[in-house]
C-alpha positions in Angstrom: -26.2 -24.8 -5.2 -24.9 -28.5 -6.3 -21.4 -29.6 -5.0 -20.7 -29.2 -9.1 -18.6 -26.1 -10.6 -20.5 -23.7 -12.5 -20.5 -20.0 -14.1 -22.5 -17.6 -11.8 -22.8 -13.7 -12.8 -21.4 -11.6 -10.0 -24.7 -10.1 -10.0 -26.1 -13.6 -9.4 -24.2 -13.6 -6.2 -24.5 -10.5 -4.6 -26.7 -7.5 -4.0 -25.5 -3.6 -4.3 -25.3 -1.7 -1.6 -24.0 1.1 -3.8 -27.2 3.9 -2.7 -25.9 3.8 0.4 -22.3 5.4 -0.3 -21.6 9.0 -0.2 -18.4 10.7 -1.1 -17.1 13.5 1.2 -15.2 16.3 -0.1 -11.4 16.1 2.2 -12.2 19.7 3.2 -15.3 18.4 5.0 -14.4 15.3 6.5 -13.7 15.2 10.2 -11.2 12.9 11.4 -11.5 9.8 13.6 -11.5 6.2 13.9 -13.3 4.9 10.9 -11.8 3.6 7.6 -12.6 5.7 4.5 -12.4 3.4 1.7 -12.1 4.4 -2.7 -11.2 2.6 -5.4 -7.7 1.2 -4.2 -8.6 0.7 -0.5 -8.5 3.6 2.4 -7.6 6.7 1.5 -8.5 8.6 5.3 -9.9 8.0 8.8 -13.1 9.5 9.6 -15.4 10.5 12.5 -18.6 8.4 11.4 -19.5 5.7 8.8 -22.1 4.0 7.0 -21.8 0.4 7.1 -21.0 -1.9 10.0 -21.4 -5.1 8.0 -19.5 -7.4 5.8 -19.4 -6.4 2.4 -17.5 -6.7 -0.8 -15.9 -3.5 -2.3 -15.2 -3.6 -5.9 -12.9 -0.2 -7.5 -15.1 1.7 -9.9 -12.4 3.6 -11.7 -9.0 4.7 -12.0 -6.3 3.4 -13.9 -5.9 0.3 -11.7 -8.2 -1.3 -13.2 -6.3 -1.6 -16.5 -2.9 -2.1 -14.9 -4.1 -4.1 -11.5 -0.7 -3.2 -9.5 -2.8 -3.1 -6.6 -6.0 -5.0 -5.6 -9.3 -4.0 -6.9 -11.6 -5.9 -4.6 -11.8 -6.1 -1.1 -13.7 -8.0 1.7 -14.3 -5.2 4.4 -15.6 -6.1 7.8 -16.0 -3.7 11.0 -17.8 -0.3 10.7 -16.5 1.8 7.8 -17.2 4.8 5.1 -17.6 4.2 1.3 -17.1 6.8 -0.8 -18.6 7.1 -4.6 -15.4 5.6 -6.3 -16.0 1.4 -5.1 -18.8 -0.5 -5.9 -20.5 -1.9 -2.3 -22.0 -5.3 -2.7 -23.6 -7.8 -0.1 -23.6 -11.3 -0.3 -26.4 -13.5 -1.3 -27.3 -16.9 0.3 -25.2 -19.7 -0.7 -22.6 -17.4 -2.1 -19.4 -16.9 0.4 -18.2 -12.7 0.6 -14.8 -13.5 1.3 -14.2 -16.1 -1.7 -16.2 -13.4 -4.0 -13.3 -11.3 -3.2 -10.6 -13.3 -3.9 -12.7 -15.0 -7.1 -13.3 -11.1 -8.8 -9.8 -10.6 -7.7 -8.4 -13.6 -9.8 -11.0 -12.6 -13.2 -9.8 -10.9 -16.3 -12.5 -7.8 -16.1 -10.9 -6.3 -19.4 -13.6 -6.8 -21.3 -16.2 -5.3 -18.9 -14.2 -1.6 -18.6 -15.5 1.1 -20.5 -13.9 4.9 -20.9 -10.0 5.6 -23.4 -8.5 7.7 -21.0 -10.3 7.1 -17.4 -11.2 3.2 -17.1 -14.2 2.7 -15.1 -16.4 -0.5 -14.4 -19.9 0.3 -14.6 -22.5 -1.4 -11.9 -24.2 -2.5 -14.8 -20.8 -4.2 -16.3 -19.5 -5.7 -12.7 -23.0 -7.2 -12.0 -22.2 -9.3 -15.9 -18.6 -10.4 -14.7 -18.8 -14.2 -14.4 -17.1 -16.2 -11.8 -16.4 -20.1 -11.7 -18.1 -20.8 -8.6 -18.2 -24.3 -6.3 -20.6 -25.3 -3.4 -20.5 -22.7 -0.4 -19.0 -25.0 1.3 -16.2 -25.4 -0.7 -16.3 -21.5 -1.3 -15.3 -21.4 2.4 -13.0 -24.1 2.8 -11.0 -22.1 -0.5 -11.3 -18.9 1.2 -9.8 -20.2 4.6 -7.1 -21.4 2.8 -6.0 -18.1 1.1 -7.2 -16.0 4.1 -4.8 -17.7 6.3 -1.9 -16.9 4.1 -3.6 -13.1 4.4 -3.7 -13.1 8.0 -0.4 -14.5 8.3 1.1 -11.9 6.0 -1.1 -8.8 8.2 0.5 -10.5 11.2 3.6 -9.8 10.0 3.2 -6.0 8.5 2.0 -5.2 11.9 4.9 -6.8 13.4 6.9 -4.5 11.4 4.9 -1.4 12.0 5.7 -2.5 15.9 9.7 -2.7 15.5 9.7 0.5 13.4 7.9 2.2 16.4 10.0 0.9 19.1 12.8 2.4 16.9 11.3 5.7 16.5 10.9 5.6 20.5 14.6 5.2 20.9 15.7 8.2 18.4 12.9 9.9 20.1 14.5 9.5 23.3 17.9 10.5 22.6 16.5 13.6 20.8 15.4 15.0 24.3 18.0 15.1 25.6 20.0 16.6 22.7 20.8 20.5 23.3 22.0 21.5 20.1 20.1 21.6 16.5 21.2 21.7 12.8 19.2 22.6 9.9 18.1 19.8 7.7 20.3 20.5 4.6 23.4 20.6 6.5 23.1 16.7 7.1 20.9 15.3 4.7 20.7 15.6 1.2 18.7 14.3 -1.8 20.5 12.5 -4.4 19.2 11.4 -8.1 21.0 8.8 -9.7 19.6 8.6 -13.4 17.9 4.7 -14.5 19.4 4.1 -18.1 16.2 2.7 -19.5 18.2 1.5 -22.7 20.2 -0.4 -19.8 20.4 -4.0 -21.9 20.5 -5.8 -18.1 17.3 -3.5 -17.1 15.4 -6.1 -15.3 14.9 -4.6 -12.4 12.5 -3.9 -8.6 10.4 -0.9 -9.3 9.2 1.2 -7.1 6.2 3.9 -8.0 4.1 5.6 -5.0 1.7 2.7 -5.7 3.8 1.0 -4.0 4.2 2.8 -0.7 1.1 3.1 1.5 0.1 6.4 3.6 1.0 7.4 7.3 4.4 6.3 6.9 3.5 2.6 6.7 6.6 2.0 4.1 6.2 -0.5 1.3 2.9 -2.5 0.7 4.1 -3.7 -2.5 6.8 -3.6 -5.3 6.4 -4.1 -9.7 9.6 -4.5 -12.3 11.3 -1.7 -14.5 10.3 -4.3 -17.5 8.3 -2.0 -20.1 9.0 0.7 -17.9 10.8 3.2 -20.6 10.7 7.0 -18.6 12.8 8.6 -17.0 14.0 6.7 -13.5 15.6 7.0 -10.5 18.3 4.5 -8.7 18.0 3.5 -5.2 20.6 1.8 -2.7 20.0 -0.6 0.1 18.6 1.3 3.2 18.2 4.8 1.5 15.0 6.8 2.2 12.7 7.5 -0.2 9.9 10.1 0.5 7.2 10.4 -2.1 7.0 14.4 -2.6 4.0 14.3 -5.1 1.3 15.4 -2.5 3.4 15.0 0.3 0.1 14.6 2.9 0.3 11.1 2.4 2.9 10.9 3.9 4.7 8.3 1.5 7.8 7.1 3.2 10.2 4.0 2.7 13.4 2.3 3.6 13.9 -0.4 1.5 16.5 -3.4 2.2 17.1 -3.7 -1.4 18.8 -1.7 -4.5 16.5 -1.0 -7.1 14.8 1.8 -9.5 12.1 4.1 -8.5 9.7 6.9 -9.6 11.4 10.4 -10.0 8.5 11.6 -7.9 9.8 10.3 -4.9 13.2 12.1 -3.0 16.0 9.8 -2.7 17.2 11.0 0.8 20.6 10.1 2.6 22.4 11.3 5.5 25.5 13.5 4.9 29.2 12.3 6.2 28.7 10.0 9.6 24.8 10.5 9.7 23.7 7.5 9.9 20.2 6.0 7.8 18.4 5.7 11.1 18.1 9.5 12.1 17.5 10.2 8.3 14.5 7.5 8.3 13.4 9.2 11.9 13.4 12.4 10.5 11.3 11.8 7.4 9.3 9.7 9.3 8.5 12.6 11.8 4.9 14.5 11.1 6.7 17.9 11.6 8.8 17.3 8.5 5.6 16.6 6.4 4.0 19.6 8.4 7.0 21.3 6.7 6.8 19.1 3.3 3.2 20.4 2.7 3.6 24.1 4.0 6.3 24.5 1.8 4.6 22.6 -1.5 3.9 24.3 -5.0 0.9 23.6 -7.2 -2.9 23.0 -6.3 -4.3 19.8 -7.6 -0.6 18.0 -7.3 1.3 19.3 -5.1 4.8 18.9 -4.7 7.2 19.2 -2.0 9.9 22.2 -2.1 13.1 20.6 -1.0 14.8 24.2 -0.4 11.9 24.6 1.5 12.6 22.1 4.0 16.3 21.5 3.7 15.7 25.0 6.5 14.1 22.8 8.8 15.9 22.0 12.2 16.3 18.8 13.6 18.3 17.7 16.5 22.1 17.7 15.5 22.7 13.9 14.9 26.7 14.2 15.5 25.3 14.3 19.4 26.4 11.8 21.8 24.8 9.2 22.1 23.5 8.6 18.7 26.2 5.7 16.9 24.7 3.7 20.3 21.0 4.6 19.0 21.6 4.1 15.3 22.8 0.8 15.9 20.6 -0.8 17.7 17.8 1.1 15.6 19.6 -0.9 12.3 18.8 -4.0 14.6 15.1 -3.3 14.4 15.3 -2.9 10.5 17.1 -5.6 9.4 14.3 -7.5 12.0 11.9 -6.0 10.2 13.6 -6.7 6.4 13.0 -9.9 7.6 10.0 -9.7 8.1 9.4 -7.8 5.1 11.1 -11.0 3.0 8.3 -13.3 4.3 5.8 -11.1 3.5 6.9 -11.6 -0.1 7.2 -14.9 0.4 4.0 -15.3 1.4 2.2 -13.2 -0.9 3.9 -15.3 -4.2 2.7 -18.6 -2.5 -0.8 -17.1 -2.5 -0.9 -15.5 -5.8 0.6 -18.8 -7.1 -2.5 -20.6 -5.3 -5.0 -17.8 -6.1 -5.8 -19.1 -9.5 -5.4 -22.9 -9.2 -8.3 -22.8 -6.2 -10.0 -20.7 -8.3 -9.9 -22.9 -11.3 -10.6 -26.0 -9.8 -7.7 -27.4 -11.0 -6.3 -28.3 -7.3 -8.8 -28.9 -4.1 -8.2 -27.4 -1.0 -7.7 -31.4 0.4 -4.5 -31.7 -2.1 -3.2 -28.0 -0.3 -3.6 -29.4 3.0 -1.8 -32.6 2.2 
């Protein structure tokens, strides 16, 4: 390839891997150590895999595709399991993986969906997609730049996975040695504050499940309540919200901003003196979605029975000990809202850069400088 710009069907640049993937009913999966990616990234942990090589992995349906709230390709290293809903492709010579990613990532694919009511992207469709590609070299030197701001962004979620733990360690610690328990309706509740979508100052954070990711891992993104005309929830700074649509996932949040959510999601806050930081605990805890999903109604989308769980007991958080706990527990948070304020920081500066790399329009020499 020249040092010169030029169009290059993805199919051009890559090879499929997509034989190779098999899906694996949840039922029949065993759990372990390895990633078990879909369309929108992993969806479960698994005992084997079937790559252990760099790849690209490009969704093949779902309603993402239209919308893009959340990425729809991903450079995937390490050993891993692909299931039947992401296209697997390999790199060809001259042709960097990484920059692939971030290049589909940045192309208007619109025209390449098929399907009214389930968009999918055929293998026949992805392999047409053009991209605006430079030398490999300059491929690398783009994806460097943009992978840095990545890396420093994963730096930062897993520093605020860390500080969440350490706080979940403390409350943990003052529950053993707390005699007494209450059940779980007694001192937390659910609230619903109604969104008025005809609201004329309705600009707004939005917050669907998209936006939180599984295991408990809080928010991995955020979208606006402009468009947005169905029925809404409000949230407050530092309420908890618990995604109760197919509670398994585990979807749980604090956020450290005020904004509208999905009505799928519980809007849960301590009654009287209980403090945020024993109601974030407790939904955090893997007993109360033991509980959540034991107690859920429906087969293909389940739900969460709030009556259900409001039974639960928990240690009783008017214990001594605990306004010493819960405070230095809201240390750790607002730490970690700080955190959480770079991240976004970060991610606009490389969404911002995304398509001027990607265009040409500004080399990765003018970035540096």
């Amino acid at each position: 390839m020249s040092d010169e710009w030029r169009w290059v069907p993805l199919g051009d640049a890559t090879v499929s891997e997509d034989s190779k993937r098999r899906p694996v009913k949840e039922a029949d999966r065993t759990p372990g150590p390895y990633p078990y990616w879909g369309a929108s990234g992993v969806v479960d942990f698994v005992s084997d895999y079937i790559f252990d090589y760099p790849t690209l992995l490009v969704s093949e349906d779902g309603e993402n595709l239209k919308t893009r709230k959340t990425p729809i390709a991903f450079h995937v290293t390490g050993k891993y399991w692909v299931n039947n809903h992401a296209h697997v492709l390999r790199a060809r010579e001259d042709f960097d993986l990484e920059f692939l990613a971030y290049a589909v990532q940045n192309s208007d694919i619109s025209g390449y969906l098929t399907g009214s009511t389930q968009p999918k992207l055929t293998a026949g469709n992805l392999a047409k997609i053009p991209l605006w590609c430079p030398s490999v070299t300059e491929q690398r030197r783009i994806a460097g730049v943009l992978g840095a701001l990545d890396d420093l962004i994963e730096v930062n979620r897993r520093l605020t996975r860390e500080l969440t733990s350490l706080g979940d360690a403390l409350l943990d610690r003052w529950a053993e040695g707390v005699e007494s328990t209450v059940a779980l309706g007694d001192v937390i509740e659910v609230v619903r504050e109604g969104w008025d979508v005809n609201d004329s100052d309705k600009e707004s954070v939005y917050l669907g499940l998209e936006h939180f990711g599984t295991d408990a891992a809080g928010l991995v993104g955020w979208g606006s309540t402009s468009g947005i005309t169905s029925q809404k929830s409000l949230f407050k700074v530092g309420d908890v919200l618990y995604g109760k649509l197919r509670p398994y996932f585990r979807k749980v949040a604090r956020p450290g901003f005020a904004g509208v959510c999905t009505t799928e999601a519980w809007i849960m806050r301590g009654k009287g003196e209980v403090s945020q930081e024993f109601v974030h605990w407790v939904a955090r805890s893997p007993r109360f979605t033991e509980m959540a999903v034991a107690g859920s109604e429906g087969t293909k989308m389940p739900r969460a029975n709030w009556s259900h769980l409001s039974s639960m007991t928990v240690p009783d958080p008017n214990s001594s000990g605990m306004s010493a706990v819960s405070e230095a527990v809201h240390a750790l948070w607002q730490a970690g809202e700080s955190l959480n304020e770079e991240i976004g920081d970060l991610e606009a500066s490389r969404n911002e850069l995304l398509p001027l790399l990607m265009s040409g329009r500004v080399r990765v020499g003018d970035v540096a400088a």
